[in-house]
C-alpha positions, 0 to 999 in steps of 0.5 A: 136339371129336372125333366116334366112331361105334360099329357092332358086333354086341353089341346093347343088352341086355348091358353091352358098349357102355356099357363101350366108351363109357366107355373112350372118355370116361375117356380122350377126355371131351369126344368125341362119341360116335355109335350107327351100330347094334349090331344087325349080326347076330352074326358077320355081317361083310358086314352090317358092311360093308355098313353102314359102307359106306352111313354113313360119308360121312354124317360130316364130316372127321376122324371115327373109326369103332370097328366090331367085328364080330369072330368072330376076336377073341382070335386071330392076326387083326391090329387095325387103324388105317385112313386113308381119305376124310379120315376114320379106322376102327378095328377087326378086320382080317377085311375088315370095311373092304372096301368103304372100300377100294375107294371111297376112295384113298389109303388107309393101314392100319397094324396095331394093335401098340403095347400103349402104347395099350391098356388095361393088362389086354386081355380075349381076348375083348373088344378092342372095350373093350381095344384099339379103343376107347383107341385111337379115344380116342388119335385123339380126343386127336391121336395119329397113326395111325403110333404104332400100329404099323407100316404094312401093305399086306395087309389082309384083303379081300371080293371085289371090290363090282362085278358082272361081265360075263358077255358082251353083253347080260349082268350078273351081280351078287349081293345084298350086302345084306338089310335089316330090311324084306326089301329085296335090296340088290344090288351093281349101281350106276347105272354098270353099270345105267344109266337107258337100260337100264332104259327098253330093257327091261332084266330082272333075273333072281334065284332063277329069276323075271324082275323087269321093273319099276321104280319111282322110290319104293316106292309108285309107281303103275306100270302094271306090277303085279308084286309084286316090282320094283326101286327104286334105294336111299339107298345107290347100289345097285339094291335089289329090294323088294315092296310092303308085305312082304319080297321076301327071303322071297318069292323066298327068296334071301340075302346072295349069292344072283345077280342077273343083269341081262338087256339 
């Protein structure tokens, strides 16, 4: 039994994703079909990203991910059929598989060309019903990623995920994420911001104030007392968070804003 996960910026209100699920399951019936989300803010790619990003190996072998955040849709931006850790993603080629990219290899695109595989009217402004979601149904059923259309080596990418390095005794990385309660999620992993590090006395400094502290959960008991301290998050990236309200708003950053770390 194929598994589809659908993450999208359409929230509930509309009939948006019951019309894609069931174009899923009037061509594929017996798949499973999981919500990720469809909370991603509207147009926000990065979140998107970000979000597949932190899901996707939560899945076994063989399942296809139908994300459509697409602010493009409609236009020249390529559809896309995407072959990476054992398992496929489907949908708009505007970066939104960035990250896959670069934590899987190989990895094997192939543009969404070959109209067989839509449904017969295409919508110019709904290709999350019209051509990504009979395409996850063709997956479901055992069509290979190469009927789709020809294999492409230029799909659209975000700056690359890592943080620089910006001389001795100096990181400079960026929050990728803001989640719901106002944690920061940065891009610095346990690789450029290792444990000894921490214990030496490593700073971060993000929208002019120092972050000296750190904790292993969020309501560790440390003898440090500052408000705002950085955790390590269920996604692999160091996360900046404060106690019971949001560290976004209290050091009014975003997606973007630097974090540096100090050695």
């Amino acid at each position: 039994m194929a598994l589809i996960t659908l993450l999208t910026d359409f929230g509930t209100a509309d009939y948006f994703v019951g019309a894609v699920k069931g174009v899923i399951l009037s061509s594929a019936s017996e798949t499973r079909i999981v919500d990720l989300t469809h909370e991603i803010p509207a147009q926000d790619i990065h979140a998107a990203a970000f979000t597949l990003l932190a899901a996707y190996k939560s899945f076994p072998e063989g399942t296809i991910h139908v994300a459509v955040v697409d602010p493009g849709v409609g236009s020249s931006r390529r559809g896309i059929c995407v072959t990476a850790g054992r398992q496929f993603f489907v949908g708009p080629d505007n970066g939104i598989f960035s990250y896959i990219y670069e934590r899987e290899s190989p990895v094997t695109v192939f543009e969404l060309s070959n109209s067989k595989y839509f449904r017969d009217d295409v919508s110019p402004t709904f290709h999350g019903r019209d051509v990504f979601a009979p395409v996850a149904a063709a997956l479901a059923k055992g069509i290979k990623p190469a009927n789709f259309g020809k294999r492409i080596n230029d799909p659209v990418r975000f700056a690359p995920l890592a943080p620089e390095r910006a001389g001795e005794g100096k990181i400079v990385g960026r929050i990728i994420h803001i989640d719901r309660f106002g944690n920061c999620v940065t891009n610095l992993s346990p690789r450029e911001l290792t444990a000894k590090m921490i214990a030496s006395g490593a700073s971060l400094r993000v929208a002019g104030k120092t972050i000296s502290s750190f904790r292993k959960y969020f309501a560790e008991q440390t003898n440090k007392k500052a408000r705002v301290f950085g955790i390590w998050g269920s996604a692999g990236f160091l996360e900046i968070a404060a106690a019971n309200t949001s560290a976004a708003k209290l050091l009014k950053v975003e997606v973007g804003t630097p974090v540096i770390v100090r050695l």
